[in-house]
N, C-alpha and C positions, 0 to 999 in steps of 0.2 A: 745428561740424557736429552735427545732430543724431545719437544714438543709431540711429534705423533708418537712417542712411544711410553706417552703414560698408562698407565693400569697395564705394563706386560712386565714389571718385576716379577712374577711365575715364573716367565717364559724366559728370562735373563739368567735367574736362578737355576733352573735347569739346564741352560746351555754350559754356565758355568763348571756345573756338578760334571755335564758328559764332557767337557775342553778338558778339563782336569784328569780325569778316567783315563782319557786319550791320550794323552801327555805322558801319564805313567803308565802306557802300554795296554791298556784292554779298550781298544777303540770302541765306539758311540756311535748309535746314527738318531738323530731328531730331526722332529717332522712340525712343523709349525701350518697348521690347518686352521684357513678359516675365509672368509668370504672377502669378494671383490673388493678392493678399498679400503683395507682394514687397519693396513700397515703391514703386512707381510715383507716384502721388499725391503723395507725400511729397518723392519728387526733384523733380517739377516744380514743386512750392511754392518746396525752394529754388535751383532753378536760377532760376526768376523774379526770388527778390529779388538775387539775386546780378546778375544783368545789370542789372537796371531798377535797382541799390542807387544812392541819390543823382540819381536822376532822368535817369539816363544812356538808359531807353530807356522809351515810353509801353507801360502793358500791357494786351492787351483777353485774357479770359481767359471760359471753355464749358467748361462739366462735361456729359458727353452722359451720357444716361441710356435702359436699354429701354423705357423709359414712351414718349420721343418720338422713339424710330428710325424709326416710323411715321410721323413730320410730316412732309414736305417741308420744308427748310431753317430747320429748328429751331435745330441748330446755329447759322446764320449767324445766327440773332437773337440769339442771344446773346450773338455777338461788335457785332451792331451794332444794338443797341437802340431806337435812335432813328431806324432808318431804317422808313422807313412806308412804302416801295417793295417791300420784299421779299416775295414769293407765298407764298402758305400753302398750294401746290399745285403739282402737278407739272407741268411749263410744255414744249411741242413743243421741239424742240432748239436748233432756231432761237432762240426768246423767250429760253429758260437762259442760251444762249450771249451775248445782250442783257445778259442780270441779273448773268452770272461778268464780265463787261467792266466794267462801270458799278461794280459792287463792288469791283474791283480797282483801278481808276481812282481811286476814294471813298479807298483805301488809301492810296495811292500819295503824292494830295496830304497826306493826315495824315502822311507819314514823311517829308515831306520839312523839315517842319515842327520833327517828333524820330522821331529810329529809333522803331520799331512791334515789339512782341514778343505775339505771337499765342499762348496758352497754352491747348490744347486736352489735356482730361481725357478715355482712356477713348473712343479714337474707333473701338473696332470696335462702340461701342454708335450709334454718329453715323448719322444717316440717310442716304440714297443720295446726293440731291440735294446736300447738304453736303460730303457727299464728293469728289464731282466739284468742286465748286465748288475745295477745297482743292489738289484736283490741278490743276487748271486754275492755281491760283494760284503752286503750288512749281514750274511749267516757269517762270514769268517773276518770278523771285524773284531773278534774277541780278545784274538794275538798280534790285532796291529793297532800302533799307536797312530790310529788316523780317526780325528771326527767329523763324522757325516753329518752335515744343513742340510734340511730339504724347505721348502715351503710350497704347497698346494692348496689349490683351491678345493675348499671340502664340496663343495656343490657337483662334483668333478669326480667324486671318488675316491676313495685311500688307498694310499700308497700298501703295497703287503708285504710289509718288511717283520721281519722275526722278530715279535718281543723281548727276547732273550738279550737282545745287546743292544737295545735302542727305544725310542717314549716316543708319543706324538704328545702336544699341547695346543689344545684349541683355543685361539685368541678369540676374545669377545667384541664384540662391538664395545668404543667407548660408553662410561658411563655419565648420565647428567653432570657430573663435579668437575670430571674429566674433560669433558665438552664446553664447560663455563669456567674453567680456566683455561682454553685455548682460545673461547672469546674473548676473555678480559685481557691476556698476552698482545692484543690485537689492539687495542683499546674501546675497543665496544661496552655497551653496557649490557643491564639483566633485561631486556627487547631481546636483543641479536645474539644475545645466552638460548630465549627459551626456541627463538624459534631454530637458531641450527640444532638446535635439542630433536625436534621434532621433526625439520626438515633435511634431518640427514642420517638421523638411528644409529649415531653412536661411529659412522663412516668420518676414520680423520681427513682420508682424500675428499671425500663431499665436504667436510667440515669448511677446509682450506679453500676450497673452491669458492663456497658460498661467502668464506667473509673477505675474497678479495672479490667478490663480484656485489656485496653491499655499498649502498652509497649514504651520504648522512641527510637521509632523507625518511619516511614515514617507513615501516617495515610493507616492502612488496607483498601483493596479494595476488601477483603473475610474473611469469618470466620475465614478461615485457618489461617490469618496473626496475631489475636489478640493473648494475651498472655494466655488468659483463655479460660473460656467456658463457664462464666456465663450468659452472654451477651446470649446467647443462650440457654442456660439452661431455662432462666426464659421466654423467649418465647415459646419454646415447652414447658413448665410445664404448660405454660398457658393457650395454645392452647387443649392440651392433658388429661389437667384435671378440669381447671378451668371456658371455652369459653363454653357460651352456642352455641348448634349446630346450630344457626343462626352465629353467633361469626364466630367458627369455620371455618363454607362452606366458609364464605363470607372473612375470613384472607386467606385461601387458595387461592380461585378464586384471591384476589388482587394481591398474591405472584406469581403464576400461569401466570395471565396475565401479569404482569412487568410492562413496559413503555405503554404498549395498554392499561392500564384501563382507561385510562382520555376518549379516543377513545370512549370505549366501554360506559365508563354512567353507572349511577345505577341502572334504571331499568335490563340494560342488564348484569351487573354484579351477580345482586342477581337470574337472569335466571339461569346464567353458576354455578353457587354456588345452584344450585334446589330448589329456595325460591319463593314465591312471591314477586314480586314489590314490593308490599305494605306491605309487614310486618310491622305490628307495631311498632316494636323495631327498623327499618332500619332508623331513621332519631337521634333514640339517640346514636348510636354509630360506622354509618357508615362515616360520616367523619373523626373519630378519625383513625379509622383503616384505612381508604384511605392514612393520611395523614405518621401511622407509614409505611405503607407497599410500599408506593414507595420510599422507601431506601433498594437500595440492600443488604444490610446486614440484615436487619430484614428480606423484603422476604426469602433470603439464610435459617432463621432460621425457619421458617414457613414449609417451604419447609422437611425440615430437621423432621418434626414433623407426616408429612403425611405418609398415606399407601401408597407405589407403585399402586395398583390398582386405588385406589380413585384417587389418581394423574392423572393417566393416562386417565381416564374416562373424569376428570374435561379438561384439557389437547387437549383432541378431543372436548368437547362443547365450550372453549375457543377458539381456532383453526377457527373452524368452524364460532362462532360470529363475530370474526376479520375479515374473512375472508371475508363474506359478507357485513360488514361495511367499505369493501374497505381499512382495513390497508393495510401500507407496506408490500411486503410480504416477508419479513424478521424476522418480527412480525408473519406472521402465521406459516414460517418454523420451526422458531426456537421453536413452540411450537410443532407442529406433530415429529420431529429430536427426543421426548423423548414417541415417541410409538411405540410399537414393531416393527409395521411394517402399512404403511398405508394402512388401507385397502378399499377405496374407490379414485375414479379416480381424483375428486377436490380436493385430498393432494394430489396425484402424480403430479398434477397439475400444485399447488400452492408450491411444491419443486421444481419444473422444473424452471416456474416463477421467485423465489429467487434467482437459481442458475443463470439466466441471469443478473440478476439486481447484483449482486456479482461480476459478470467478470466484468460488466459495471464502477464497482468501484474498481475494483483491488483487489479484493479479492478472491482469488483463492482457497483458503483454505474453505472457508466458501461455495463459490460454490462447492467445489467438496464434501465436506458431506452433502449436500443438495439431488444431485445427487445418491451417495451410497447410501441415505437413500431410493430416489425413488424407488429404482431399486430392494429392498427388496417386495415391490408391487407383488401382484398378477395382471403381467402386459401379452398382447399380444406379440408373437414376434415380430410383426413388431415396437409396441411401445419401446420393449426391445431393442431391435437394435437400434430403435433412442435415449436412453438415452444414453447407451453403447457408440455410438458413440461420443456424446457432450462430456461424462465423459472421454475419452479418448482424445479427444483433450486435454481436460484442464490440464489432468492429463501429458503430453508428455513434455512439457517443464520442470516440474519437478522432473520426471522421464523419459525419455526417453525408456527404455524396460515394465516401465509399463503400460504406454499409447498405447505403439504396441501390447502388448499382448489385451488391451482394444479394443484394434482395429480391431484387428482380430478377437476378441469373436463377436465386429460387424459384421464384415464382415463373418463370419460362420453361426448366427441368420438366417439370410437371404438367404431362398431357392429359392427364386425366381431370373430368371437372372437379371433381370432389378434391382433388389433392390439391389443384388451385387454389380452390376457395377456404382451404385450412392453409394458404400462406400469404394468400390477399391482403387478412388482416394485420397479419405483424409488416405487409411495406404501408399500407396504410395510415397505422401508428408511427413509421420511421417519416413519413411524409411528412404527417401534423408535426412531429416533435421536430421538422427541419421548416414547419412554415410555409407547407403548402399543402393545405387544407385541401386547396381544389382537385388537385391531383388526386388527393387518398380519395376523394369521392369519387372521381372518374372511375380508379381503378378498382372499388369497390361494385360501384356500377355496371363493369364493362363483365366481372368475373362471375355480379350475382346475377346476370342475365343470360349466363350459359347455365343456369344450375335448373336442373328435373326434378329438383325433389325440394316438397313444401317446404320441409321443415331445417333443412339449409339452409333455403330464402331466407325463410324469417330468421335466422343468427345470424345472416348477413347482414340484414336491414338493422337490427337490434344496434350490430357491431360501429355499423354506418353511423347512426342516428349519436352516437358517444362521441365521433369522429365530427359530427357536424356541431358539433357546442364548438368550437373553434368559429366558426363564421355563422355570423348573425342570420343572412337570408338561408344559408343551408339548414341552421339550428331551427328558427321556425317551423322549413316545411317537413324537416324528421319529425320534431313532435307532433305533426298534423298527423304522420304517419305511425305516430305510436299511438297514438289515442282509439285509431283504429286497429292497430294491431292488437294493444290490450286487450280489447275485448273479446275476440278470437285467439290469442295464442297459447298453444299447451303452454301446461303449469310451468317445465320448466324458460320458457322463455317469457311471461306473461311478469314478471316481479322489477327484472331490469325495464321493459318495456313504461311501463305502468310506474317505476321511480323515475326516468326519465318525464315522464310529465309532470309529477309530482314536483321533479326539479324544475321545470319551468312555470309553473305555477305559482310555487313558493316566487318567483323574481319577480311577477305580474302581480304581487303584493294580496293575491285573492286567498290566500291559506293560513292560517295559524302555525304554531310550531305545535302545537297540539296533535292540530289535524294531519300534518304532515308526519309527525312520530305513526300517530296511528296507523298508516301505510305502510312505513317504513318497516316499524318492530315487528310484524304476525309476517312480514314474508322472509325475514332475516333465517326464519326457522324452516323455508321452505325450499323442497329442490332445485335447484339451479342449473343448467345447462354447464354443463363441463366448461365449454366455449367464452361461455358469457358470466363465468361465477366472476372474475376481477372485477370488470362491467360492472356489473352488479354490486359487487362491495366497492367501488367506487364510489358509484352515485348514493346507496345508502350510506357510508361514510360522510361523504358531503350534507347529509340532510341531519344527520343525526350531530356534526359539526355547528352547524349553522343555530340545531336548536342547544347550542353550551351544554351538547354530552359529549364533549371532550373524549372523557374515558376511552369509552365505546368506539366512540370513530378511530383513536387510533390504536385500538385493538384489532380494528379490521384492517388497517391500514400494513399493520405490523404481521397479520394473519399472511399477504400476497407477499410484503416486502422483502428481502433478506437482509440476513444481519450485516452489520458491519464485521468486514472491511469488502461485503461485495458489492456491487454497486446493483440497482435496478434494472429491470430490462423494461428498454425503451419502446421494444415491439409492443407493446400492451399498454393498449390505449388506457385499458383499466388500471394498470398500475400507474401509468402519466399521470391520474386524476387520484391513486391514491399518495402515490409523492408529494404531491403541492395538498392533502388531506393532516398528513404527517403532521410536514412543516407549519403551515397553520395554526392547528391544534395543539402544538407547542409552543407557538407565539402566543396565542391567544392566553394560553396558559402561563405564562410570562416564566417558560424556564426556553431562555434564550442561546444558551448554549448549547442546549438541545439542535435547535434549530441549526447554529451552526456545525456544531460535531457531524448531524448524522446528514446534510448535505452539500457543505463546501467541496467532498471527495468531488459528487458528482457535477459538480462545476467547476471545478477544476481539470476533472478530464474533457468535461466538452467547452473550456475557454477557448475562443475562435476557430471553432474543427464546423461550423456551423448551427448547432444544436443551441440556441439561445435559453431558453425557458424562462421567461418574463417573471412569470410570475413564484418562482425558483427563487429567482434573483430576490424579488422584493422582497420574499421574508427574513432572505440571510441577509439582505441589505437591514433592515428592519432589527431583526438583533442587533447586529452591528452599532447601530444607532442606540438602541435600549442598553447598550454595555459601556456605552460611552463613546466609541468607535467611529465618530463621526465622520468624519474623512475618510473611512475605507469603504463607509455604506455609500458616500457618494462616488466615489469610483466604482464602485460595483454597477451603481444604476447610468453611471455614465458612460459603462459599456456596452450599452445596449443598442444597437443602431436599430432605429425605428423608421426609417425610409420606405423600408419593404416591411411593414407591421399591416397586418390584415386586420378584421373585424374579432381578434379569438379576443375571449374573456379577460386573456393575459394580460392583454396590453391597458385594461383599465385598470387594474390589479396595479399593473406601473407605474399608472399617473398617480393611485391614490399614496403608492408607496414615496413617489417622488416631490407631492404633495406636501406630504408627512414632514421629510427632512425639509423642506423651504420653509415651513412655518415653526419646527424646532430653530433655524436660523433666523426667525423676524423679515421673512422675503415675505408679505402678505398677498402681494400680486401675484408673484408666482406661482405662490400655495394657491390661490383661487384659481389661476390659469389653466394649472391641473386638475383641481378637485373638477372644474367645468367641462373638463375635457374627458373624465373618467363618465359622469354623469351621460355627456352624450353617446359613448359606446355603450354605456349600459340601456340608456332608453333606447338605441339601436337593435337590441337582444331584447325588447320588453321588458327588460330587467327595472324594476322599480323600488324592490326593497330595499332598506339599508344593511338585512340580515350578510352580505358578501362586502360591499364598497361601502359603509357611510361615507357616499361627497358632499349629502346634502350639508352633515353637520362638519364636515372639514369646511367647506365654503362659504358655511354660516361664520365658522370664527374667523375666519380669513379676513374676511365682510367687515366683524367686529375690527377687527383688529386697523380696517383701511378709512373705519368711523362710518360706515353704512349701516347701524344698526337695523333699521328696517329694514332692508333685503334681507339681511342675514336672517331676521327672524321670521319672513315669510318662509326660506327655506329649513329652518330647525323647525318650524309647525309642518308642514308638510313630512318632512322626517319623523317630527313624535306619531303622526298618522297613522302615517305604513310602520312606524317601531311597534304601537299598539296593536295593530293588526296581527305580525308576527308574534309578538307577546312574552319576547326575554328578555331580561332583566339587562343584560347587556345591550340590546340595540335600543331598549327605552330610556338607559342612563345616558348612554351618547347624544339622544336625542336630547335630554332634558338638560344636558348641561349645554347645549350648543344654542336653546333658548336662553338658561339660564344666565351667558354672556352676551346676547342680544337683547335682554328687558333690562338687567342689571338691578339694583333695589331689593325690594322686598322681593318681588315675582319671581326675582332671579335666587335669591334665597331660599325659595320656597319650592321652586324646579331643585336645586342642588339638594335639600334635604330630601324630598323624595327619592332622587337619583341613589342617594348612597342609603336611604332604606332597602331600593329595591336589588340593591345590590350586596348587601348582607349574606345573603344567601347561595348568592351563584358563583361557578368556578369564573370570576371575572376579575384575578388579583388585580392587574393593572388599569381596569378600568376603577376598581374601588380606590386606589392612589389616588388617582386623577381628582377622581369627584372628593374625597376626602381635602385633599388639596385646596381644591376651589371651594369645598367649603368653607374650611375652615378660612381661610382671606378673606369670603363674604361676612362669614361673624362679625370677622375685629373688623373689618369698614364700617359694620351696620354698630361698631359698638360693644358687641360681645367679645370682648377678649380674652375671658376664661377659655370658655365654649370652642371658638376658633383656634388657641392654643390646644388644645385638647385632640381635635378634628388633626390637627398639623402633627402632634409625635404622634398620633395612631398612625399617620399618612405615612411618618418616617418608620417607624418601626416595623411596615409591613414593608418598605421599600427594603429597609435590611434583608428582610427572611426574604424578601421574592431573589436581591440579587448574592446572597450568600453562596459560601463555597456551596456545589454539591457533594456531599458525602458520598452518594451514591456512584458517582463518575462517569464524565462523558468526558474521557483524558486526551481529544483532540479539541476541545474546546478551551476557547481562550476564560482567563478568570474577568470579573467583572470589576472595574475599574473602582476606585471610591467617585471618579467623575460620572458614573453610571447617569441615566438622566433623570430617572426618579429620587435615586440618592440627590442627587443635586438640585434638583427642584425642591423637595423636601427640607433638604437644609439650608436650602436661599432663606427658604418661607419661615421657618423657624426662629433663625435669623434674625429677620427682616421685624420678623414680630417681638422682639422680646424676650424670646420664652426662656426660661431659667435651663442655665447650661449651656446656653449659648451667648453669644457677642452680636448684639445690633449696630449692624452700618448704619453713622450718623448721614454721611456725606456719602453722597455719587449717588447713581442712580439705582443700585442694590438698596441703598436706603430709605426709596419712594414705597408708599402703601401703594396697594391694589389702584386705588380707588386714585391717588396724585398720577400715577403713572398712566392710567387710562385719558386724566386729562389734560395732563402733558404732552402725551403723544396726539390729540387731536390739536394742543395748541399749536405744537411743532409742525403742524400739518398746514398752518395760516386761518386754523378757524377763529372766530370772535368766541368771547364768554358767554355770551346770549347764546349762540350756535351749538357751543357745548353743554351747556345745558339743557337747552330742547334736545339733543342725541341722547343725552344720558338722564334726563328728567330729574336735571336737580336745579334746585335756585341758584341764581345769576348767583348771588351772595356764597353758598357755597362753594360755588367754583373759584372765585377768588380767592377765601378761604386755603382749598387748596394747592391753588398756583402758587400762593405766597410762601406756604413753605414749604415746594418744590422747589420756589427759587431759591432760597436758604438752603436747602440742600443737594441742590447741582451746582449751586458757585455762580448763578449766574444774574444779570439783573435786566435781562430787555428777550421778548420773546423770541428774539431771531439768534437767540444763541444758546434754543434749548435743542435743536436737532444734531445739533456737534454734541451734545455733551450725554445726549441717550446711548444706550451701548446694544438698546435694543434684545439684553437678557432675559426678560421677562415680561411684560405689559402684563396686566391686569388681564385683558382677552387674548393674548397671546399666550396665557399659560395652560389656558384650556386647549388653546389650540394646536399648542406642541403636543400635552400629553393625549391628545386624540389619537386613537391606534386606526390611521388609518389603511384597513389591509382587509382583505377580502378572506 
C-alpha cells in the first residue's frame, strides 16, 4: 500500500466487497467523498489495480476537469472514445434519454464479455449531461456486472446516485499516527512529526509538500524559511483553481482572521467570508479548514493566494466583527494596519486603543505603527494633535529629534491658545530630556505669553520653573518667581510652587529635614492641579527622599510610573524627576537590582537615539558596581559624551558617580578631580548640602588617600556642618567617617562610633556596612581586637542579607556576584584580621593592617618617617614599627620597591573611600 493511503483500509474494504458484487453480476457504484488533498486520486488509482489486478475486470477510466464541465457529455467521451455517436450538445429529453439507452446498452454487451470497472476522477467537476447519464446508469447496475469509482469533492456537493446498488465513503483527513509515520518514512524526527501535524490537518498532498520543502535547519516560523515552495504552491493552486467559492471566501476569512476566528464562530465567520450561516456545505468542510488554517504557515499561504482588493474588503468586515465581539484590540489593529488607510472613526479608534494596550506591555514598536496608521485617517485637528502628540512621546525615547519634531507638528496643529499651551509642556519636557533646556524655556515662554487667562499662566510658569532645575541661572530666577507665586497662587497650584522652593532651599543648606517634611507632608493631602499633580509628586518625592523616607518617595514615584514592561513617558517633566526618585531610592536602599531591572529597559531603548539621562545612568551604573559589575558600570559612564553637557543637576550626579568608581579602583586623583568638579556645578545651583552629592566627603577621602590629611579634613568639617544642619542620620554618618579618615587615632574612632550609633536606626543598609567596616579596622589598629572582630561579622553579615537572592523578584535583574563589593570588602577585612573561620594573609599586601597600609602608601609616595608621622600624628618610633613588618610582609627590603608590590585593593583610607555611595 502506498504511503498516502494509510487510514483508508474502510475505503479498500468496501471497494473490495462492490469489485466482488460486480464480478459476480450485480454491479456496484461507490463514491469516495472527501476534501481537496486528501488522497482521492490516489485511492482510486489503487482501487483499480486491485480489482482489474490479473485481468479480472476491463477498465475504462475520465479525469473530469473545470475546463470541460461546460461541454455536454465530455465526460462520456472519455469513457468511450471511439464512439462517434455521442453529441457535443445538449439534446431535448427525449433524444438524451435515446443516447443514456444506446450507451448503457453499448456497456452492457462489453461486460458481459468481462466485468467492466468505470473509474471516474473528480466528478463534481463532471458536466451536467454526464452526470445524468451516470445516474441513469447506477439505477440499472443491478443486472450488470460493471463496478462504478467515483470520487468527488464533498465541499462540491453529492453525487445522487440510488442507494440501492451503490455506498459512498467519506475519507478523513489523516490521523496524528498516520502523519508521524509519513514523517519518520522521510527521515525526520518528532519536530517535523508535530508540526506537519498541525500545519497541514491531516492533508497527505500538504503533508508531502511540506517535508520536501523542509530543510535541516530550526523548524520555520514563515514561508520565507522553508527550502521550497511547494508547500505553498499546492495551497494557492487550491485555493485559486480548485476551492469552490464557498471554499475559497471561507480559507480566506480564516487566514484573514488568524488567532480571532475561535472568537469569531462560524456563523460569524462565514458572514465575514459573504455567505450564509447556513450553507449547506458549511458543516462538511468547515472544520477541516478551521483546523488547516490556524497554522500560520498555511494562512501565510492562503493569504499569498488573494487579490489585494478582496483582502482588504474581507480585512474591514473582519476588523469590524472583532471588534464588536469585544476582541483584543490588537486583534482588530493588526487587521485595519493592512488598509490603506482608515477611513471611519472606530478604526481610528480601535488603533489608538491598541496603541495603549502596546505601551501597557512594552511594546513600543507595535504601538507606534498603530499610531502612524491612525493618523493616515481623515481626522479633525484637534484629534490630529492628540494622536501627534501620544505618537510623539512614544516615539522620543527612541529617537530623540523625531519625537520633537512630532511634537512640535503637535504643538503647530493647535490654533487655539489654550490647546497650545496643554502641548507646550510635553515638547518642553522632550527638550530637557534631549539637553536643551534653553529651548523648553523659550517655547514655554513664547506659548505662556499668548495665554488670557491667570490661572493657565501660572501652570505655565509652575511647569516652567520644574523645567528650569536643569540649568543653574534659569533655576535661580524660577525660584525668585516661585516665592512670589506662592504666596498668591490658588490652592491648587500654590504646593508644587512652594516645594519647589522648599527644594532650593534644602540645597542652600538653610533647612532641616524636619522643617522641610513639615512642608512637604500637610500638602501631600492637598488638591493639586490636574496639570501639575506629577510636578508635584516629583519634587515632594525628592524631599521626602533626601529626608531617608525612602518608602514614601517611592510610593509616590510608583503612584505616576507604570509597571513593567512599559516604559515612562518622557513628556513629563514630573515623571523625568520621579524616574531618577525611583532609582535612587533603591540604591539608597541598597536593593540594586531593583535599580537595574526597573531601568536598564529605559536605557536601552534610548542608548544613542539622543536621550542621555546622566543621572539614569549613574545609578545603574552604581548598581552595577555595588553587584560587583565593575567593568560594565564603567562602560556605562563612559558613554556619556559630556561636550555638550549644560549646567542640569545630572551632570554633577556623573561626576560624583564617576568619582565613586575611581576611588573603588585606588585612582585617588581622579576621584578628587571629579568629586571637585561635582562640587562646582553644585555651588553653581547654590547647591551646598551634602543631602543630593556628598563631594565634600568623597574628596575628603580622596585627599586621605593622596596623604593630604588636612585639606581632606577642612572639607569633611564643613560637610559634618551642613550634614548637621540637614539632620539625617545618613548625611551625618558620611560626613563623620570622611573626618574620621582625615584625623585617624582616637578622634577618628570616636567620629566612627558615633557614625554607626547614628546609624542604627535609619533605612541606610550600605552606609551602616561602610561605617561598621571602618570601625571595626579602627578597633583592632587602636588594639581592640575582640570589639573590631565583632564590628567586622556584623559588617559581613548585613552585607549577606543586603546582596541575597531576592525572593520577592525582580527576574530581569542580574544575581549579585560573591565578588559583590561589600561582600568582598567585608571578607578582605575579616580575613585580614583574624577572625575565627577564616584564613589570614601572612604575605602580600591583603596582609597589611589598616594602619601598615596607610603608612606604606605614604612611604611609596617618597615621604620621610618624620613626614609620616606629623600626617598621621604618630611617633617617628611607631612608624617604623610598622614599616618594618610591612617590609616582611610585602617581600620587600628598601623603600623604592614598595609601590610595585601595592596592588592598591584596599588602603586603610581608601576603604572608606570606596565604600562612600557617592550619588545624589
Amino acid at each position: 500500500m502506498g504511503s498516502v493511503l494509510l487510514e483508508r483500509e474502510e475505503a479498500l474494504a468496501a471497494a473490495a466487497r462492490a469489485g466482488e458484487s460486480a464480478r459476480s453480476g450485480a454491479g456496484r457504484w461507490l463514491v469516495f467523498g472527501a476534501a481537496a488533498g486528501t488522497g482521492r486520486t490516489a485511492l482510486l488509482r489503487e482501487v483499480t489495480e486491485r480489482e482489474a489486478a490479473g485481468g479480472a475486470m476491463c477498465v475504462l477510466r475520465a479525469d473530469c476537469s473545470p475546463e470541460e464541465s461546460g461541454f455536454p457529455f465530455a465526460l462520456v467521451r472519455q469513457l468511450f472514445p471511439e464512439d462517434g455517436e455521442v453529441p457535443f450538445a445538449d439534446l431535448p429529453a427525449a433524444e438524451e434519454q435515446m443516447v443514456f439507452h444506446r450507451l448503457v446498452t453499448r456497456l452492457a454487451r462489453t461486460a458481459d464479455r468481462r466485468s467492466l470497472l468505470l473509474a471516474v476522477d473528480d466528478l463534481h467537476d463532471a458536466d451536467m449531461a454526464s452526470r445524468r447519464w451516470l445516474g441513469y446508469l447506477a439505477r440499472r447496475l443491478a443486472d450488470l456486472p460493471v463496478l462504478l469509482v467515483l470520487t468527488e469533492c464533498r465541499e462540491q456537493g453529492t453525487a445522487a446516485l440510488p442507494g440501492a446498488t451503490g455506498t459512498s465513503v467519506v475519507l478523513r483527513p489523516l490521523g496524528p499516527e498516520a502523519v508521524a509515520r509519513l514523517v519518520s518514512a522521510r527521515g525526520h524526527g518528532a519536530d517535523r512529526a508535530e508540526l506537519c501535524i498541525r500545519a497541514c490537518a491531516g492533508n497527505p498532498v500538504l503533508v508531502h509538500a511540506l517535508l520536501a520543502d523542509l530543510r535541516e535547519r530550526p523548524l520555520p516560523r514563515s514561508l520565507s524559511e522553508l527550502g521550497g515552495s511547494r508547500y505553498r504552491d499546492a495551497i494557492v493552486h487550491w485555493i485559486r483553481t480548485r476551492a469552490t467559492p464557498w471554499s475559497r471566501r471561507l480559507s480566506l476569512a480564516l487566514a484573514v482572521a488568524g488567532n480571532g476566528a475561535a472568537l469569531l464562530g462560524g456563523a460569524l465567520l462565514h458572514e465575514a467570508a459573504g455567505l450564509c450561516p447556513d450553507h449547506r456545505a458549511a458543516s462538511a468542510g468547515a472544520s477541516a479548514l478551521r483546523r488547516l488554517f490556524a497554522h500560520p504557515l498555511a494562512r501565510e499561504a492562503a493569504l499569498a493566494a488573494a487579490d489585494p482588493a478582496e483582502l482588504g474588503a474581507l480585512r474591514g468586515r473582519i476588523a469590524r466583527l472583532l471588534d464588536e465581539r469585544g476582541a483584543p484590540t490588537a486583534d482588530v489593529a493588526a487587521q485595519l494596519l493592512h488598509l490603506d488607510r482608515p477611513g471611519e472613526e472606530w478604526m481610528t479608534q480601535s488603533l489608538e486603543d491598541a496603541a495603549e494596550d502596546a505601551v501597557r506591555g512594552g511594546r513600543v514598536d507595535e504601538a507606534t505603527a498603530f499610531l502612524r496608521h491612525a493618523l493616515t485617517a481623515p481626522l479633525a485637528p484637534a484629534r490630529r494633535a492628540g494622536l501627534t502628540l501620544r505618537l510623539g512621546a512614544l516615539e522620543l525615547p527612541h529617537s530623540a529629534d523625531a519625537g520633537i519634531r512630532r511634537l512640535r507638528a503637535a504643538l503647530e496643529l493647535h490654533a487655539d491658545r489654550r490647546e497650545r499651551a496643554a502641548v507646550a509642556p510635553a515638547l518642553g519636557a522632550a527638550l530637557v530630556a534631549r539637553g536643551r533646556t534653553d529651548t523648553a524655556m523659550r517655547v514655554m515662554s513664547q506659548v505662556g505669553s499668548a495665554v488670557d487667562d491667570g490661572e493657565l499662566d501660572r501652570v505655565l510658569q509652575t511647569t516652567a520653573a520644574v523645567m528650569a532645575s536643569h540649568d543653574a541661572v534659569a533655576w535661580r530666577n524660577a525660584v525668585a518667581r516661585m516665592r512670589e507665586l506662592a504666596a498668591t497662587a490658588p490652592a491648587a497650584v500654590e504646593p508644587l510652587a512652594y516645594g519647589l522652593v522648599t527644594e532650593y532651599e534644602v540645597g542652600t543648606g538653610r533647612l532641616s529635614a524636619a522643617e522641610a517634611l513639615g512642608r512637604v507632608l500637610p500638602r501631600l493631602a492637598a488638591p493639586v492641579d490636574p496639570r501639575l499633580r506629577d510636578g508635584w509628586l516629583g519634587t515632594a518625592a525628592t524631599l521626602l527622599q533626601w529626608a531617608d523616607r525612602l518608602d514614601e518617595a517611592r510610593a509616590l514615584a510608583e503612584e505616576a510610573l507604570p509597571a513593567s514592561p512599559a516604559l515612562p513617558d518622557l513628556t513629563d517633566i514630573g515623571r523625568q524627576c520621579l524616574i531618577s526618585v525611583r532609582a535612587e531610592a533603591a540604591l539608597w536602599a541598597g536593593d540594586f537590582r531593583r535599580v537595574i531591572a526597573e531601568n536598564a529597559p529605559l536605557l536601552a531603548a534610548c542608548a544613542g537615539q539622543g536621550i542621555r539621562m546622566p543621572h539614569l545612568v549613574s545609578m545603574v551604573a552604581l548598581a552595577h558596581c555595588e553587584l560587583g559589575n565593575r567593568a560594565h558600570a564603567r562602560r556605562l559612564l563612559a558613554g556619556l559624551d559630556e561636550e555638550s553637557a549644560g549646567s542640569s543637576w545630572e551632570w554633577n550626579e556623573l561626576h560624583c558617580a564617576r568619582a565613586f568608581l575611581h576611588m573603588a579602583e585606588g585612582n585617588w586623583q581622579a576621584a578628587l578631580d571629579d568629586y571637585l568638579s561635582c562640587g562646582r556645578g553644585q555651588s553653581a545651583r547654590d547647591f551646598v548640602s551634602p543631602v543630593a552629592t556628598p563631594w565634600r566627603s568623597g574628596a575628603a577621602l580622596a585627599l586621605v588617600g593622596l596623604g593630604q590629611p588636612a585639606r581632606a579634613l577642612d572639607l569633611a568639617e564643613e560637610e559634618l556642618r551642613h550634614a548637621r544642619t540637614w539632620g539625617t542620620p545618613r548625611t551625618v554618618s558620611r560626613a563623620l567617617r570622611a573626618r574620621a579618615a582625615a584625623v585617624g587615632g582616637r578622634r577618628g574612632l570616636e567620629s566612627l562610633s558615633e557614625a554607626a550609633a547614628v546609624l542604627r536606626t535609619a533605612p541606610a543598609p550600605v552606609e551602616l556596612v561602610e561605617t561598621l567596616l571602618d570601625l571595626g579596622r579602627a578597633r583592632i589598629d587602636a588594639g581592640n581586637s575582640r570589639k573590631g572582630r565583632e564590628d567586622l561579622h556584623e559588617a559581613h553579615a548585613l552585607a549577606l542579607r543586603l546582596l541575597a537572592p531576592d525572593p520577592t523578584g525582580h527576574p530581569d535583574a542580574p544575581d549579585a556576584p560573591a565578588t559583590g563589593r561589600l561582600l568582598r570588602a567585608t571578607g578582605n577585612a575579616l580575613r585580614a584580621s583574624g577572625a575565627r573561620g577564616t584564613r589570614r594573609d601572612t604575605t602580600g599586601s591583603a596582609a597589611l593592617t589598616r594602619a601598615e597600609r596607610r603608612i606604606v602608601e605614604l612611604a611609596a609616595q617618597g615621604q620621610t618617617n618624620a613626614q609620616i608621622g606629623e600626617v598621621l600624628h604618630l611617633a617617628r618610633r611607631t612608624v617604623e614599627t610598622h614599616l618594618t613588618h610591612a617590609y616582611r610582609k610585602l617581600g620587600v627590603t628598601r623603600r623604592t620597591q614598595l609601590a610595585s608590590r601595592l596592588t592598591g585593593a584596599g588602603a586603610a583610607a581608601s576603604s572608606g573611600a570606596r565604600s562612600l555611595i557617592a550619588s545624589g
